[in-house]
C-alpha angles and dihedrals in degrees: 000000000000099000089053089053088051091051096047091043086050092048105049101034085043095229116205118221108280085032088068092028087064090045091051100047085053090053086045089048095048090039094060103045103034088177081066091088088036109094085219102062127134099244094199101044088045085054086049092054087039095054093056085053094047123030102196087061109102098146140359083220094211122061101264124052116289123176117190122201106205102216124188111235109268096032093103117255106176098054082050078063098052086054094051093061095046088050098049095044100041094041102030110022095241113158119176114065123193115196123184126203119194095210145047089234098055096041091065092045087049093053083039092055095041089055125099116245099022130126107256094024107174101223106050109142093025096125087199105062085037089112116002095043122192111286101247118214128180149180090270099055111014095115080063109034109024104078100029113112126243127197097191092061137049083187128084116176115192122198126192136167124235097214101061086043090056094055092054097057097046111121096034098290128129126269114252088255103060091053121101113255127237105246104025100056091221126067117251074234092081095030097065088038082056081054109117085194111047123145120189118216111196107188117201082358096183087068097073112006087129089044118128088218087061093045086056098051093046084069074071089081090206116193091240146007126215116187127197121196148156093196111042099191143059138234120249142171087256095037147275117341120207121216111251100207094063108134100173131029129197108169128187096271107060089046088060087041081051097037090230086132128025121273105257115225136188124221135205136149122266110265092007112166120183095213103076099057132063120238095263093047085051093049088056099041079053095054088036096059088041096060085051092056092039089061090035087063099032082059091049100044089050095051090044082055094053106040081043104046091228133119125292114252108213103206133209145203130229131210116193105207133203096238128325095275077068095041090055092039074054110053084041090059099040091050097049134114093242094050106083084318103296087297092141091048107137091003093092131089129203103217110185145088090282092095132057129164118027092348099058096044093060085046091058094039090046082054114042079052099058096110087059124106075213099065117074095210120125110159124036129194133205147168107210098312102117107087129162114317104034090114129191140141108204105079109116107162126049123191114188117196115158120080130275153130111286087241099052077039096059102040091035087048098045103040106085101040098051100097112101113238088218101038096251133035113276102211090248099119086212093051090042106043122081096208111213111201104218110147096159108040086036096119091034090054095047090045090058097034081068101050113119092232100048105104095245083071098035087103107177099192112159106184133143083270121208119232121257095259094047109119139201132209132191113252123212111203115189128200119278089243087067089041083047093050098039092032081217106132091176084218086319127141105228107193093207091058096051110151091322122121113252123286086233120043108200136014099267090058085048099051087042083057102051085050095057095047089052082050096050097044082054088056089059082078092063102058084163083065102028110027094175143343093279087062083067089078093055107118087221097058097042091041075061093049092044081059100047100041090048092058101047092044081051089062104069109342095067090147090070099063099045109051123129092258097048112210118249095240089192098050092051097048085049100056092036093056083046093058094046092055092044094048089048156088116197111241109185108209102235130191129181095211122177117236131206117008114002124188131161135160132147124288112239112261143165114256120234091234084167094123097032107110104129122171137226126248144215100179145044122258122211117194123180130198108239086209104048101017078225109148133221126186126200100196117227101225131359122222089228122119131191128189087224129032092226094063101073085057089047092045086052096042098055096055092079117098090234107053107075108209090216094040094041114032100103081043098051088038090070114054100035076055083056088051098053099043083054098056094043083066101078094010137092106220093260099047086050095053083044089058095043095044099051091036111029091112085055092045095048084046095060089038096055087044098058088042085061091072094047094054123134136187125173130185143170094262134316124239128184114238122207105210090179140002098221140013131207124254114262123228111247115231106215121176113219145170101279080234106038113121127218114266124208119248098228094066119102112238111222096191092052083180084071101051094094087060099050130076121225128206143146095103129136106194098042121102091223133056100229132005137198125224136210098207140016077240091070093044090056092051094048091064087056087055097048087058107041104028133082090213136349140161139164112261126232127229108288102022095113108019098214115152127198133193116254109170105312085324120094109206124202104247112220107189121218096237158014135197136169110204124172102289103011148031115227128204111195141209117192111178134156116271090243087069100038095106096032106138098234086051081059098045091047090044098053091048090049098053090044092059082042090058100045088042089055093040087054098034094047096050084057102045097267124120132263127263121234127185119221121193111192134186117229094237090063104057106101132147091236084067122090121226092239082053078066096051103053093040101049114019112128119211 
């Protein structure tokens, strides 16, 4: 039950992998000690039988059981909440649910969260609380709502935040909460104390486990504690001090390894040496450099967002100041004339304690807003204001300047950029690096990124390690039909071959047989003579092959053909041609090709030029990567020259394949003419051929990727073309553990993070002896197919040759699966629900129903079946469903 609950949770609220690690290791906890949910437990006994589950518990270090799940920032705590109290309601019938902020700020994101119809609504998915959703309470309205009663929900979830409550007990008085109301005669103090059910939710915990505030709720006596937390220790006058009730870890290092957050990087100049400035020049050449890097990424984002059809992601910089004299030394500076002319005026935000009224209230909804294409701001500066729960992801800069050790410098600094404006990292260096300006502690901050005991390199990994001379090797399996031909397995279990004696008996059977197959697969170029596999056992066509592979045997392998038990040519090619078509499934090669005159070339159009303000430079910037130690430099000035400014863009622009110099030039002309109109907007003439000589490659970039959506081609008419009418089947290349034995695939993982690393055989439909599986979702789908299916297997790279557009780039598409069933060959696309309407699914998913179409138009004319394409959501594959309920559910036409 419960793990059917986890699944499910997991499934509909798309958990990421700490996300259901965490999950798990609550089920695990609950599973072991039963007495855990029951008011009457024996607490130290319960912590003796959870030490032996989770070796990092040593205490619950409150006097009922607390379990704390030590998240990296940007892993996405908050959603992990919303899955604790499905979990616990669905699987365990609890029903009251306390959850405690420890700031104003995440308390309101927490309300906001908890809320239906928001954004980022924690229970989306949760059929449950589709329509009567959990009755929310909080600090602000508990005396009214949180003892009426509601017929529509069996949940109340209360939030409260720490902080308020703190201030309400100083000088020895009672929190709010513990006085008696008004009208009730009894506090909601004691009535949620009186609560058989009640579950305590501590968000960014390390930030108030001492608090008065604390030592009065745990009077609450809750029947269990859950702690979240980035930071899993406290600061204390001997040290730090670590939690003892952390059973799972998840530290900031494994969240870059896993690209759940952005890789930090620090930057300096080349060369740069400290001692040759004074503080305040430092301090400019720091912000300088900032604003470079800050352009440099608004121009890449812009161009990812284009070539990927996505949303454009605004970015910001952030300035962390000394104290707020030093904040407002610094807005006065930044929106200066002599700082980049005045450009940032009106584009900067104060962000301290310096403020209050009106103003402060603009600060914190300037703020708040910063993700927003509607609001101007582009720097914001702070002195020590933004705490846990002021979420964005689009910072992108960070300029420190205000003294610090290189390890408070480093967490302080990363912590708030880390989150990934698109969820996961996109592969792009500029959308998925969080760049730290540090020009003067660069060395000091590399020196102690690298130190074994800083959290980037804190990895708690618990597998079933290797040892350190384990080694792996890279294993090519081929298809049964090439096992069935050679009779060679290497240490494979080929399920045609079973426990039957060999389809050739002797090495000159054998040879003849490889010859045949090399024959046949020659034959797939001649779709006139061999329209598909099945043509193979046309007499005609082997009679052919008998003749070819005799003669070539003839040439040099004479001994074969003369020994005193003579082969049966005939026989061999036949079953031979048998096998092939057994061990098969016919893929017409098919091609869309134009015909007659064809022309194409790009419409004229106005750039969007809206996010291009970059800056010009008069030094190098090095920035490296605190994760890999890998280093990128942006030069400050290229030696190139050219007589016009337009040329550098038109010099970029032609070295791409597809911008013909002679087709193109009026075209090219123009818009590197609209650059550099644009830049001489808010540029002097040197500053603009500064720009154009250090970032021509980037311009050209965001110009060729806007021509891409005003390409035209134009021809006669266009005809598909069927090159074969079938193709062999490619070997897979899979790398393994040298030692690693072959699972069946019908065995659960328990671990499902593994599943990528292990092999799976044991099947007897399947083309191939073993596969491997990218998910526990296409394992489970294989046994469908193994059940349903004639014949099915998972296709290498190149196998079909199908290419989709994704931006200006045109990927090659390799489905998840094929199968051939009685009337119909089926290629399949299993993919998480979350992803189900990403646009590159879609964009694999037309191309692949167009190539579906042509190949059944060609396979049915010549006796073949039809293709269909089938897109499934992870959550429906289950082993109670037929293959044909597939079929008629999710094929795309």
């Amino acid at each position: 039950m419960t793990n059917r609950v986890v699944n499910t949770i997991s499934g509909r609220l798309s958990l990421r992998a700490p996300q259901r690690e965490s999950l798990e290791a609550l089920a695990t906890a609950i599973a072991a000690t039963p007495d855990m949910l029951n008011p009457k437990r024996d607490v130290p006994m319960l912590l003796e039988t959870l030490k032996s589950e989770f070796p990092k518990l040593s205490d619950f270090e409150r006097e009922f059981p607390s379990l704390c799940f030590a998240l990296a920032t940007g892993v996405g705590k908050t959603r992990l909440m919303g899955a604790f109290v499905s979990y616990l309601h669905l699987a365990h019938g609890i029903n009251n649910f306390f959850v405690l902020a420890p700031n104003l700020t995440i308390y309101n994101k927490l309300i906001a969260d908890f809320t239906p119809n928001t954004p980022k609504y924690v229970f989306k998915g949760i059929a449950e609380f589709a329509v009567n959703s959990p009755k929310i309470i909080t600090g602000d309205d508990y005396e009214v709502k949180g003892r009426a009663f509601d017929t529509f929900t069996s949940v109340s979830i209360n939030i409260f935040n720490i902080s308020k409550i703190n201030s309400e007990v100083r000088g020895g008085k009672s929190p709010r909460i513990k006085r008696l109301s008004e009208y009730l005669g009894d506090s909601y103090f004691n009535y949620l104390a009186q609560l058989p059910d009640l579950v305590l939710l501590m968000d960014e915990s390390h930030r108030y486990r001492a608090d008065a505030g604390v030592r009065a709720l745990n009077e609450l006596n809750p029947l269990l504690g859950l702690e979240l937390t980035a930071t899993p220790f406290t600061e204390s006058g001997k040290g730090t001090v670590p939690f003892k009730n952390v059973i799972v870890d998840y530290p900031l290092a494994r969240a870059m390894d896993d690209g759940f957050v952005k890789e930090p990087a620090v930057v300096t100049q080349r060369n740069f040496d400290a001692s040759q400035h004074s503080k305040e020049e430092i301090e400019l050449i720091k912000l300088q450099d900032g604003i470079r890097l800050h352009e440099t990424t608004k121009v890449e984002l812009l161009t990812f967002a284009h070539e990927n059809d996505v949303a454009v992601v605004k970015p910001f910089m952030l300035v962390i100041a000394r104290d707020t004299t030093h904040a407002a030394q610094l807005l006065t500076l930044m929106e200066s004339a002599a700082f980049f002319e005045g450009r940032y005026q009106g584009k900067i935000i104060q962000v301290d304690s310096s403020k209050s009224g009106a103003a402060e209230e603009e600060m914190i909804s300037r703020l708040l807003a910063v993700e927003s294409h509607d609001e101007p701001t582009e720097v914001v500066i702070h002195v020590n204001m933004l705490k846990e729960g002021w979420d964005v992801t689009n910072l992108y800069t960070i300029v420190p300047l205000r003294a610090a050790n290189a390890r408070t410098l480093i967490e302080q600094s990363i912590g708030r950029g880390l989150r990934l404006p698109y969820g996961k990292r996109t592969g792009v260096t500029a959308v998925d690096r969080l760049n730290i300006v540090a020009h003067d502690r660069f060395q000091e901050i590399v020196d102690e990124a690298n130190n074994p005991d800083n959290p980037l390199r804190l990895k708690q990994v618990i597998l079933e390690a290797p040892s350190e001379n384990e080694k792996t090797e890279s294993l090519s399996v081929s298809s049964n039909l090439d096992g069935l031909i050679s009779g060679k397995t290497d240490g494979l279990v080929y399920p045609a071959l079973g426990n039957n004696p060999p389809v050739f008996s002797n090495v000159a059977e054998t040879t003849a047989a490889q010859y045949a197959i090399a024959e046949f697969n020659k034959l797939q170029h001649s779709p006139k003579i061999v329209a598909t596999s099945k043509a193979l056992l046309n007499a005609d066509v082997q009679k052919l092959v008998v003749q070819a592979v005799t003669e070539q045997l003839s040439m040099g392998q004479q001994s074969l053909l003369t020994e005193e038990q003579p082969i049966d040519m005939a026989d061999i090619v036949a079953k031979a041609a048998a096998l092939m078509v057994n061990q098969t499934i016919d893929i017409p090669r098919v091609m869309v090709v134009p015909k007659g005159q064809v022309s194409y070339g790009y419409r004229p159009f106005t750039l969007n030029l809206e996010g291009l303000n970059l800056q010009p430079s008069e030094r190098d910037i090095i920035i490296q990567s605190l994760q890999t130690n890998e280093q990128e430099f942006m030069v400050a000035y290229a030696a190139l020259s050219e007589a016009k400014p337009e040329n550098y863009i038109v010099h970029a622009l032609i070295d791409y394949d597809d911008i013909s110099y002679d087709d193109h030039a009026d075209l090219i002309y123009e818009l590197a003419t609209q650059v550099v109109r644009h830049l001489n907007g808010y540029l002097s003439a040197d500053e603009v051929n500064n720009v154009l000589a250090n970032h021509r490659q980037l311009i050209a970039k965001t110009i060729h990727t806007q021509m891409a959506e005003h390409f035209w081609e134009q021809a006669d008419a266009y005809e598909v073309e069927v090159r074969s009418g079938f193709t062999p089947l490619k070997s897979c290349a899979y790398t393994v553990a040298a030692s690693q034995s072959v699972h069946s695939y019908r065995d659960t993982v328990s671990d499902k993070g593994k599943i990528k690393q292990l092999l799976f055989g044991g099947f007897s439909k399947c083309l191939y002896p073993v596969q491997k599986f990218d998910s526990d979702t296409e394992r489970r789908f294989a046994v469908i197919l193994e059940r349903d299916a004639q014949k099915w297997f998972k296709p290498a790279k190149g196998q079909f040759k199908i290419y989709y557009k994704d931006g200006v780039e045109h990927p090659e598409y390799v489905p998840d699966f094929v199968a051939e069933t009685e009337g119909y060959v089926v290629m399949v696309e299993t993919k998480s629900q979350a992803e189900m309407a990403d646009a590159k699914v879609q964009a694999k998913a037309d191309a692949a129903i167009k190539w579906c179409a042509y190949a059944s138009d060609y396979l049915l004319k010549n006796g073949g079946k039809a293709w269909k394409y089938l897109l499934i959501p992870h959550d429906e594959v289950k082993e109670n469903f037929q293959l044909g309920d597939y079929v008629r559910k999710f094929e795309r036409q």
